[in-house]
C-alpha positions in Angstrom: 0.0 0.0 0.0 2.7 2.1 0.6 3.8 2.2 -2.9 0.5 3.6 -4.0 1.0 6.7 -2.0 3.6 8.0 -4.0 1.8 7.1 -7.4 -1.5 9.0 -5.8 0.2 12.4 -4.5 2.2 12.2 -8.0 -1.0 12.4 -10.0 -2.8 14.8 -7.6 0.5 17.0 -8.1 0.1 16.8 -12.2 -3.4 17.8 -11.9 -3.1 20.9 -10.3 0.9 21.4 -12.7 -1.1 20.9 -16.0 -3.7 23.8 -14.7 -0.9 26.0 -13.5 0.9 25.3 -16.9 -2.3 25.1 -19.6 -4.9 26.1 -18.4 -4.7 29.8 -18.8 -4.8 29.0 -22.6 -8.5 29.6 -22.2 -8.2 32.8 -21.2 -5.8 34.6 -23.8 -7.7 38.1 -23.2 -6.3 37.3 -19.5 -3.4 40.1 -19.2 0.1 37.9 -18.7 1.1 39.5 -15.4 -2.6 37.8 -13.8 -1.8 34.1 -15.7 2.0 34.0 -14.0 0.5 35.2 -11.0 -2.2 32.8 -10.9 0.0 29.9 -12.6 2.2 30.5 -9.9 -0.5 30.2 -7.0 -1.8 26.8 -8.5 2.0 25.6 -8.7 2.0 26.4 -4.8 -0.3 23.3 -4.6 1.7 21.2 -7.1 4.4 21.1 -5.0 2.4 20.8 -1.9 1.7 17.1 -3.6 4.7 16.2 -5.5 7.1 16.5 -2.4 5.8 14.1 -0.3 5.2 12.1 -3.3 9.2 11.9 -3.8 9.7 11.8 0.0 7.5 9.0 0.5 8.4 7.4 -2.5 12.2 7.5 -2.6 13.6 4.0 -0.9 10.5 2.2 -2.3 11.6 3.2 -5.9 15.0 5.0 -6.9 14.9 8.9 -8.1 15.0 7.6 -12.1 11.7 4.9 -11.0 9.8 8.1 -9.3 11.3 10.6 -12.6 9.6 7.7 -14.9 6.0 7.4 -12.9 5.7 11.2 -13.0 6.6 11.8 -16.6 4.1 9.2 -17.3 1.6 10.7 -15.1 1.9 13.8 -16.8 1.3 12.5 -20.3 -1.6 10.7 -19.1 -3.4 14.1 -17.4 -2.2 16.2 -20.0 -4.2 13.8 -22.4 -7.4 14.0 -20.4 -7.0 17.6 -20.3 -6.2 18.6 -23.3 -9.5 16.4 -24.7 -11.6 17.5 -21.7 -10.6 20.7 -21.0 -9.2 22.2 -24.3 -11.3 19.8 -26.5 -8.5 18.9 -28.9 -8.2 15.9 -30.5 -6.4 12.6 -29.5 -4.6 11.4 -32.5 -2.6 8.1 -33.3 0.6 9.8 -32.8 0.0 10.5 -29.4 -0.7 6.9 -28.8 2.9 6.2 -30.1 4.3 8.7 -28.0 2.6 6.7 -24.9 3.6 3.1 -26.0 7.1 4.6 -26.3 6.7 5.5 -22.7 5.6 2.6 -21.7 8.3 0.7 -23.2 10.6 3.8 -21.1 9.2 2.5 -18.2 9.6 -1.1 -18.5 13.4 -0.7 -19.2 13.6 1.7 -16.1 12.2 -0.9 -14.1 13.1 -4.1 -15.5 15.9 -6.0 -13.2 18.3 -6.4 -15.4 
């Protein structure tokens, strides 16, 4: 259980990143000086997630196994968001970028 904890703060931590990052795209009449500013309040959370996530985590996996998770965690709530929240489209290249990933991770985490 305790190696879900990790995988569950990192995702939280993505969610509110990908807001902080994209989701001011929205709002392009926004002036730039209100985005940053609000970007950077939303990152406040981010970090209040992915900290813990790489406290907790690091000993149960190494700093490359927890670097792995999160970049995959990223790509996986950027592509909700960008089809939810944007509504762009998914396309097959994407897909390939994920299977590529994929693969990343089972060579980070294979015991070789």
């Amino acid at each position: 259980m305790l190696a879900l904890w990790p995988i569950l703060l990192l995702t939280l931590s993505n969610v509110f990143m990908t807001f902080a990052w994209y989701g001011h795209l929205k709002f392009r009449d926004s002036p730039l000086l209100w985005v940053v500013l609000a970007s950077w309040g939303i990152a406040f959370f981010e970090y209040c997630f992915q900290v813990p996530a790489n406290r907790i985590g690091y000993g149960t996996y190494s700093g490359a196994q927890l670097k792995v998770i999160q970049e995959v965690i990223s790509l996986t709530v950027f592509a909700v968001f960008s089809i939810l929240y944007l509504k762009e489209d998914f396309r097959w290249n994407y897909a390939a970028g994920f299977v590529l990933l994929l693969a990343a991770v089972f060579v980070v985490f294979k015991k070789w």
